[in-house]
C-alpha positions as CSV (number, residue, x, y, z in Angstrom):
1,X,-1.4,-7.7,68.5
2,X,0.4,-5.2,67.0
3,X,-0.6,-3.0,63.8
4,X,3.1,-3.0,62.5
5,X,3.4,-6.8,63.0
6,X,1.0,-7.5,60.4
7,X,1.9,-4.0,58.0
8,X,5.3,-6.2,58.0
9,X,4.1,-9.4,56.9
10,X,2.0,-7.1,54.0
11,X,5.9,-6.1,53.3
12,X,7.1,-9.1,53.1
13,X,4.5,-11.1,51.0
14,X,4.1,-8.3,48.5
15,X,8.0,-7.4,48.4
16,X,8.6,-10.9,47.5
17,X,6.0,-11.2,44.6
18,X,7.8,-8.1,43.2
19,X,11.3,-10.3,43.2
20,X,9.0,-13.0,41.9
21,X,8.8,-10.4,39.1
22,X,12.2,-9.3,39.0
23,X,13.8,-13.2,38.8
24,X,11.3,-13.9,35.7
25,X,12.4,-10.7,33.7
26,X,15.9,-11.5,34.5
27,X,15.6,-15.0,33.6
28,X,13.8,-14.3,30.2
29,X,16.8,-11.6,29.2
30,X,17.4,-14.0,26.2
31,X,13.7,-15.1,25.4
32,X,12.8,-14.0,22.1
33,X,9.8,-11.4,22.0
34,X,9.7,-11.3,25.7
35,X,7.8,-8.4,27.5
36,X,8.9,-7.9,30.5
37,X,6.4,-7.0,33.8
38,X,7.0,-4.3,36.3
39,X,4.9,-4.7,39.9
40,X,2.9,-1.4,41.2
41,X,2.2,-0.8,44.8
42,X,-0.5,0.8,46.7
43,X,-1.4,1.6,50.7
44,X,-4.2,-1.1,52.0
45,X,-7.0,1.0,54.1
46,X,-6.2,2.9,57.0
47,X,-7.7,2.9,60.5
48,X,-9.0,5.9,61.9
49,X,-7.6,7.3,65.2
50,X,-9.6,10.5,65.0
51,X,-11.7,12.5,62.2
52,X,-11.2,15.9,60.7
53,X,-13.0,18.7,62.5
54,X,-13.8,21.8,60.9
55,X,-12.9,25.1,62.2
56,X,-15.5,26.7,64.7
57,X,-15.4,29.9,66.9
58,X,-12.2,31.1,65.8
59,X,-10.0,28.0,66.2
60,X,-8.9,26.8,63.5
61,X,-9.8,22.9,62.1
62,X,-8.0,19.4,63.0
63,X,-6.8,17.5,60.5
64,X,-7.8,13.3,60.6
65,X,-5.7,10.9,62.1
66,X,-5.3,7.2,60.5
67,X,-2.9,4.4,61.0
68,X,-2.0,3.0,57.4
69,X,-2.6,-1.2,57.7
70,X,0.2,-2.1,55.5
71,X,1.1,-2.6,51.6
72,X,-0.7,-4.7,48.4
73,X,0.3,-4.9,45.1
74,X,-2.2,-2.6,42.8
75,X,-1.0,-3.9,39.5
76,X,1.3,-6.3,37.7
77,X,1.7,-4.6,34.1
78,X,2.8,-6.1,31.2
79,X,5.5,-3.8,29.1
80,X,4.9,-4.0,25.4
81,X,7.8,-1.4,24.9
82,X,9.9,-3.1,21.7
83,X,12.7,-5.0,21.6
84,X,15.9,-4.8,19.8
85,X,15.6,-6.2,16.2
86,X,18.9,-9.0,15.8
87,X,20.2,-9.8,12.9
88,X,19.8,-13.8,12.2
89,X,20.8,-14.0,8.4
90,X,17.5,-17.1,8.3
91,X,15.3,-15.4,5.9
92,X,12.7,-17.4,7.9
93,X,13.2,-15.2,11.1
94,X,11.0,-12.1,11.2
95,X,10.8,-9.1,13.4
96,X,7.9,-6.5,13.7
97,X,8.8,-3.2,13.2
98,X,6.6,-1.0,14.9
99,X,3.0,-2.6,16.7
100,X,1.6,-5.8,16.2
101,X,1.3,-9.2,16.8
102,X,1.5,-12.6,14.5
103,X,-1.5,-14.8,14.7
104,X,-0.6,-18.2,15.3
105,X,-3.0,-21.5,15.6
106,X,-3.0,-25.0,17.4
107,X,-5.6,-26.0,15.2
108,X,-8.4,-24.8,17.7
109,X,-7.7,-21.5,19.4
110,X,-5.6,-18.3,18.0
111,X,-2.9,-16.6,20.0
112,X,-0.7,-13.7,19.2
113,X,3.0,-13.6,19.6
114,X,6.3,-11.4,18.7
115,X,8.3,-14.5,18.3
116,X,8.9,-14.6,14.5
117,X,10.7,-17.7,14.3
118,X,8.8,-19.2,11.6
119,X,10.1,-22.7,9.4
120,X,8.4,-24.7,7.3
121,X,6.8,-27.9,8.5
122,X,6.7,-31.0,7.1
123,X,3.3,-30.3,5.2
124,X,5.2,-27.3,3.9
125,X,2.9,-24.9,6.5
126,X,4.5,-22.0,8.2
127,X,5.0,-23.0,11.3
128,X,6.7,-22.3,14.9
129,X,8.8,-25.3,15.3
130,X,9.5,-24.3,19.2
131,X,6.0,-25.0,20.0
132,X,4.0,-26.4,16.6
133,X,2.0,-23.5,16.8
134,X,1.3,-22.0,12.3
135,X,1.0,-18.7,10.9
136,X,-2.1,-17.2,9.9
137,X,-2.4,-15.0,6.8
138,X,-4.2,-15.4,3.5
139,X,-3.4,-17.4,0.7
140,X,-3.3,-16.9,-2.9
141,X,-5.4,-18.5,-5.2
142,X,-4.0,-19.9,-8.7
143,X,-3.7,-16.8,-10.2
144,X,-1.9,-15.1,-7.6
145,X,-4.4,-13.0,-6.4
146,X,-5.0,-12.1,-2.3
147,X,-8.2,-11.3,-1.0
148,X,-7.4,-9.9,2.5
149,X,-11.3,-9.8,3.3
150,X,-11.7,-13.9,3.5
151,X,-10.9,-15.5,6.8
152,X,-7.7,-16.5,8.0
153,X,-6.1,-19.2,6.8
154,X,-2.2,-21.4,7.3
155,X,0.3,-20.1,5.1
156,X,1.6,-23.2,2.4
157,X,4.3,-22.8,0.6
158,X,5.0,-26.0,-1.7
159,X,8.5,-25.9,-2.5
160,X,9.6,-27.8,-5.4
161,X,6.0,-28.9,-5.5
162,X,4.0,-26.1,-7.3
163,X,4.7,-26.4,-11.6
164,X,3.6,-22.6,-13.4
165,X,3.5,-21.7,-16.8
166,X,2.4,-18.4,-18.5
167,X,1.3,-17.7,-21.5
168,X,2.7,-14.8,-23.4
169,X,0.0,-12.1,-23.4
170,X,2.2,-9.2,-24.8
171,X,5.4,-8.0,-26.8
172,X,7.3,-5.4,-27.1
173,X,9.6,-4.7,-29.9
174,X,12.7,-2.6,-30.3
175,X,15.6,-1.7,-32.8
176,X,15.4,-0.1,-36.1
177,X,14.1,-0.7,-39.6
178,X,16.4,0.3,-42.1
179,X,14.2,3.5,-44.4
180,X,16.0,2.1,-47.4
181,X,15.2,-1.7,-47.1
182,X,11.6,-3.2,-48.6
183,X,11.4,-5.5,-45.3
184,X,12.7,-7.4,-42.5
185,X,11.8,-10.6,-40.5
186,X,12.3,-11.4,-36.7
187,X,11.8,-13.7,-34.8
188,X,10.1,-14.1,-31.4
189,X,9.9,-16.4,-28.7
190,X,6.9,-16.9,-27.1
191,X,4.8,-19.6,-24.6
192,X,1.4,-21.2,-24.6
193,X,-0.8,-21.7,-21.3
194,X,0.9,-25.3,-21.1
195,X,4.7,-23.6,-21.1
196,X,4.9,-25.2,-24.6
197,X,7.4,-23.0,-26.3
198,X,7.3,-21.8,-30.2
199,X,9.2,-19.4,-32.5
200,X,7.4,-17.0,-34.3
201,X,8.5,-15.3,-36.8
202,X,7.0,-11.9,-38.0
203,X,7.5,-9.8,-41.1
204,X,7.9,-6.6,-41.4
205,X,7.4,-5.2,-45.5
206,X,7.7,-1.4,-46.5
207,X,4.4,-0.3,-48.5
208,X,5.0,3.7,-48.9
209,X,7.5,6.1,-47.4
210,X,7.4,5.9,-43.3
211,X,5.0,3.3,-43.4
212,X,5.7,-0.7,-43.0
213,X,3.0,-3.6,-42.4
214,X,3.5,-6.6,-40.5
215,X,2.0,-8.6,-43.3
216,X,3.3,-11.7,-42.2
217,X,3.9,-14.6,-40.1
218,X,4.7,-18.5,-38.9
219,X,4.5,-20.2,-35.9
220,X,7.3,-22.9,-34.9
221,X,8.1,-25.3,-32.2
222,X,11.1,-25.5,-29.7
223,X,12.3,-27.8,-32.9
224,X,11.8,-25.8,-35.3
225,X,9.0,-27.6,-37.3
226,X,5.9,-25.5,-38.8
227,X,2.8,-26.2,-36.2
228,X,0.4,-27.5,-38.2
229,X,-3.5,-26.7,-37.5
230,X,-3.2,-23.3,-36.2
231,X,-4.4,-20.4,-37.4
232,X,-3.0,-16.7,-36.6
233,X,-5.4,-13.8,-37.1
234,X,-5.1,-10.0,-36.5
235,X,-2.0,-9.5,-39.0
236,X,-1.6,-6.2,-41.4
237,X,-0.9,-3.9,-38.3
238,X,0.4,-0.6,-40.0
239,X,3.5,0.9,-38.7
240,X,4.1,5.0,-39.3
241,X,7.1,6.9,-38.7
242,X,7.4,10.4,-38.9
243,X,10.2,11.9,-41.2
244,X,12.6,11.8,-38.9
245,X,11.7,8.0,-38.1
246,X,10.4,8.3,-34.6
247,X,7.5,6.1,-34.5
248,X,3.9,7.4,-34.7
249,X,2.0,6.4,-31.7
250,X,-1.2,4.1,-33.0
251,X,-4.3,1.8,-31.9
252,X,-3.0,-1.1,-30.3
253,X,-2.3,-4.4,-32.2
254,X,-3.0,-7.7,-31.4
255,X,-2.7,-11.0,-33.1
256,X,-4.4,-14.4,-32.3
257,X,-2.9,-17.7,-32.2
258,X,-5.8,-20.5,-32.3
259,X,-5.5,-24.3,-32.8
260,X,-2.4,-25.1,-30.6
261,X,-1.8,-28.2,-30.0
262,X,-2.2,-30.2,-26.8
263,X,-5.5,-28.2,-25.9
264,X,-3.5,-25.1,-24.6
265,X,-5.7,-21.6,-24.6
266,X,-5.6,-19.4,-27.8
267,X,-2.9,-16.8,-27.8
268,X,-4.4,-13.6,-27.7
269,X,-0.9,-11.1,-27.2
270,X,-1.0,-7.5,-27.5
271,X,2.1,-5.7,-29.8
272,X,3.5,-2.6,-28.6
273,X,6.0,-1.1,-31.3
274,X,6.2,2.2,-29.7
275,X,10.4,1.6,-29.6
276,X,10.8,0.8,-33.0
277,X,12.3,3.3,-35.3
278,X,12.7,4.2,-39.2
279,X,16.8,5.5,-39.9
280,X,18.9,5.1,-42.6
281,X,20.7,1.6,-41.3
282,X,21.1,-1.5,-40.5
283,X,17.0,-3.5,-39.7
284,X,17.7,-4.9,-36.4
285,X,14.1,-4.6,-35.1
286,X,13.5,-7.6,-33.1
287,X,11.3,-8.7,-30.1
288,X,12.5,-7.1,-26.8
289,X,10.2,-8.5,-23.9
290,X,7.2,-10.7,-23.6
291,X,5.4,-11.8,-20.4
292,X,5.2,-15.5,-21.2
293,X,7.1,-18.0,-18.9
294,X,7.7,-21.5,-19.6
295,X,7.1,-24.2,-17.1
296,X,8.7,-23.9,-13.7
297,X,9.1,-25.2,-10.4
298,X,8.9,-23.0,-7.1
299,X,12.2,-23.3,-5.1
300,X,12.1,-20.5,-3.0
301,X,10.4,-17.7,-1.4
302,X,10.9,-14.2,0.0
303,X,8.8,-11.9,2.4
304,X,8.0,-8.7,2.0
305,X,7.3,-5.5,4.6
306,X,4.0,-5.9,3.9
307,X,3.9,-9.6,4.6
308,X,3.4,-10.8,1.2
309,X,4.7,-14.1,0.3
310,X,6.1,-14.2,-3.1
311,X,7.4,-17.4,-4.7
312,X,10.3,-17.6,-7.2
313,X,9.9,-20.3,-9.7
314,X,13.3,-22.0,-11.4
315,X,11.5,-20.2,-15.0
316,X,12.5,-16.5,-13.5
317,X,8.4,-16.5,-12.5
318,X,7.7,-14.3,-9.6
319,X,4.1,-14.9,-8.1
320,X,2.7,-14.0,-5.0
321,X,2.0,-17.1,-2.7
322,X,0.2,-15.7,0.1
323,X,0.1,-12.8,2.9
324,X,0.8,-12.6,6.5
325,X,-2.0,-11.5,8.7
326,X,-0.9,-8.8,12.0
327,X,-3.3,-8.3,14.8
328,X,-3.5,-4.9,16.9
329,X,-5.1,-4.2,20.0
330,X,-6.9,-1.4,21.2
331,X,-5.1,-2.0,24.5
332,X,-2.1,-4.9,24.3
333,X,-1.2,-4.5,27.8
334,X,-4.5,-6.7,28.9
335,X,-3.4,-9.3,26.8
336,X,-2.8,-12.6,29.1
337,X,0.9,-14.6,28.2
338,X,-0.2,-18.3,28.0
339,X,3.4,-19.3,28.3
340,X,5.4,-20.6,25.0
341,X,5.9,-16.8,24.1
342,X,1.9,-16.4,23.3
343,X,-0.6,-13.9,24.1
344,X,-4.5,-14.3,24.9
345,X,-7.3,-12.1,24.4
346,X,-8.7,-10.6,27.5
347,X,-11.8,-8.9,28.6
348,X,-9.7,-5.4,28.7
349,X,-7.3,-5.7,25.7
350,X,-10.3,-5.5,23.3
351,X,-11.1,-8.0,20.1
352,X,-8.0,-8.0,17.8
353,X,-7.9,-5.4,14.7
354,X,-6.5,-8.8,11.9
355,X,-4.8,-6.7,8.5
356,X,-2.1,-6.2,6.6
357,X,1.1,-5.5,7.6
358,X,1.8,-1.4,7.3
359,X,-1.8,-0.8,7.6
360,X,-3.8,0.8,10.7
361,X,-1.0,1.5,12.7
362,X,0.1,-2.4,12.1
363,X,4.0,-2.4,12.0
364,X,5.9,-3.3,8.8
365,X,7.4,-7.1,8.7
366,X,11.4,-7.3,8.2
367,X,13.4,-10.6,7.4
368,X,16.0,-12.2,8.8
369,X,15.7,-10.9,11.8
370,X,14.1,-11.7,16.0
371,X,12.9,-9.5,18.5
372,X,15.0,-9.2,21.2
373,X,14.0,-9.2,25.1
374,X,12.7,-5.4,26.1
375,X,14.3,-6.1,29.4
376,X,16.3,-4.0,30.6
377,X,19.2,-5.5,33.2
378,X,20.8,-2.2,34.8
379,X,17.1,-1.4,35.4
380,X,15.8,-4.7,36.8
381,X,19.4,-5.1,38.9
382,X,18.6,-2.2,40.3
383,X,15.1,-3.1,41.4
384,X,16.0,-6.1,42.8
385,X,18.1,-4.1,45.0
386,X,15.8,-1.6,46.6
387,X,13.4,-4.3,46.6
388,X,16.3,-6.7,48.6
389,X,16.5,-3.8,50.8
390,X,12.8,-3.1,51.2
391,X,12.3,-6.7,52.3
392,X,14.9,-6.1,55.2
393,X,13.3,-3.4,56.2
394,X,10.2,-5.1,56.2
395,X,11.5,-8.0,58.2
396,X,13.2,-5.4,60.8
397,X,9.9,-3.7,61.7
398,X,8.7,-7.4,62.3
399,X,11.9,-8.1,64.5
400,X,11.4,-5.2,66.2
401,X,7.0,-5.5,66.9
402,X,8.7,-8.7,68.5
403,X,10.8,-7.3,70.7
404,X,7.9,-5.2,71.5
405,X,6.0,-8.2,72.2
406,X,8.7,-9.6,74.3
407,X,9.1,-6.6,76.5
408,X,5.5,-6.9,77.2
409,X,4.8,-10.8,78.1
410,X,7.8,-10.0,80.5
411,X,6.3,-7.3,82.6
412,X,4.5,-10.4,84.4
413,X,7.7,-11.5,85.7
């Protein structure tokens, strides 16, 4: 039979895996986070008709003759080239800026994906809602703190479930003391570990030129009843202004509450008076911030480029829930898709590299936004064109090896 029968077929079978290709890109245009796959070809082995001679007694060398036995595909390569970021206005849509991959979980086995369309489940769990799949990452403990060395974890986020309170732990004061009064008294709202809130009220008395004492003070509840019980330590803090009345910087001062009721934590809260000043004027030196935070409930959250979840409590409390872990391969194209826009580890993409966002050549995480498709349709149109064509072509030679065939059986005639 004929060489060029079977070089055909070769043609035609590897031609048609590359439409194969070509009809799965083009039907994935929409998918989001699809990579799309480009087919390589290579020459199978080639008879030889004749080997290379060298030259010899002044003729000069021949070169080899071999017949080429057709066409197989040498690769089918996964592009990991990035897609379009598109705008979704969900805050719980996320796109990758740069390399990376989210690690995702089915309870048993990790995969890696693109696909950022994240919700929360029922058990309040980040989670893929397409396929069930949840989001790795690490999550806070109860003081808000990440540790990005302990293994992976599912992201919770218990909305309208998780209560906070802070205790105030430092005050700063600002406004003026009037140089020509004996003293002044503020008052100061501030929060116990339970989110119990009290008044306190502190006074400020003049002993000597530029120089005041906070020589007093009484703690109140939200009602405005003395607390009884308690017991406030760390009072007499001297205040010096120079003679213009710009304060003099000093050793820090701290008071202590002890004794509050309900079995809340002592009050230990630093005072910083480094915006107060001494003029000639109405005392209007007052408590400007404190860290304390009453109880609240989270109702939402936000996510940061790094990945950091941070919760936002109905009490103005911002504390960091959790963080989103990103993988990076040494080489992503050996990844294997397992369908349901996921990605396997294979023996030649190398063990994931799991960190933060932003870190180790690990893209940055935006909101609000999904990955377009990286296909390309004037590109892949264009393929399937020259690939149409190139299975014609194929299917000619065949034609014609037949004709050849037919010419021969009919010599017997």
């Amino acid at each position: 039979m004929q060489r060029s029968l079977f070089s055909g077929v070769t043609g035609l079978r590897n031609h048609q895996t590359k439409l194969d290709v070509i009809g799965n890109n083009i039907a994935n245009v929409n998918t989001i986070g699809f990579k799309s796959s480009r087919v390589r070809f290579q020459d199978v082995y080639s008879q030889m008709i004749r080997g290379a001679s060298a030259p010899m007694n002044g003729r000069g060398g021949t070169n080899a003759s071999q017949v080429g036995m057709g066409v197989t595909i040498s690769a089918i390569d996964t592009l990991h080239t990035q897609g379009s970021p598109q705008y979704t206005g969900n805050p719980d849509d996320m796109v990758i800026q740069g390399s990376g991959y989210f690690v995702v979980t089915d309870g048993f086995n990790s995969y890696f994906t693109r696909d950022g369309a994240f919700s929360l489940g029922i058990d309040r769990d980040l989670v893929n809602s397409a396929n069930g799949l949840k989001l790795l990452g690490w999550q806070a403990d109860a003081d808000g703190t990440i540790d990005t060395n302990t293994p992976l974890t599912t992201l919770n986020i218990p909305l309208g479930e998780k209560v906070v309170s802070r205790a105030t732990g430092q005050m700063k004061f600002s406004g003026n003391l009037d140089a020509e009064a004996a003293g002044h008294v503020t008052e100061a709202l501030i929060y116990d570990s339970q989110g119990r809130a009290y008044s306190l009220n502190l006074t400020f008395t003049k002993t000597a030129d530029n120089e005041w004492n906070l020589s007093g003070a009484e703690l109140r509840s939200a009602a405005g009843d003395l607390v009884p019980g308690i017991t406030l330590t760390g009072l007499g803090a001297e205040l010096r202004f120079t003679a213009n009345g710009s304060f003099v910087p000093a050793a820090a001062s701290q008071i202590s509450i002890t004794g509050l009721p309900g079995g809340a934590e002592d009050l230990q809260i630093s005072l910083d008076f480094s915006s107060l000043s001494q003029k000639v004027g109405k005392s209007n030196a007052r408590m400007d911030t404190q860290d304390g935070f009453p109880v609240g409930v989270l109702e939402s959250y936000m996510v940061g480029k790094t990945g950091i979840i941070s919760g936002i409590y109905t009490n103005g409390m911002v504390r960091d829930l959790g963080q989103i872990a990103l993988a990076s391969f040494a080489n992503p194209e050996g990844l294997t898709k397992a369908s349901g826009n996921l990605y396997a580890v294979s023996a030649n993409s190398g063990e994931p590299n799991i960190g933060a966002a932003g870190e180790d050549s690990r893209g940055t995480i935006e909101t609000s936004s999904l990955e377009m498709s990286n296909v390309d349709l004037s590109y892949e149109f264009t393929e399937m064109i020259t690939t149409s064509r190139a299975y014609q072509a194929n299917s000619r030679v065949i034609t014609t090896s037949d004709e050849l065939l037919q010419e021969v059986v009919n010599l017997k005639r």
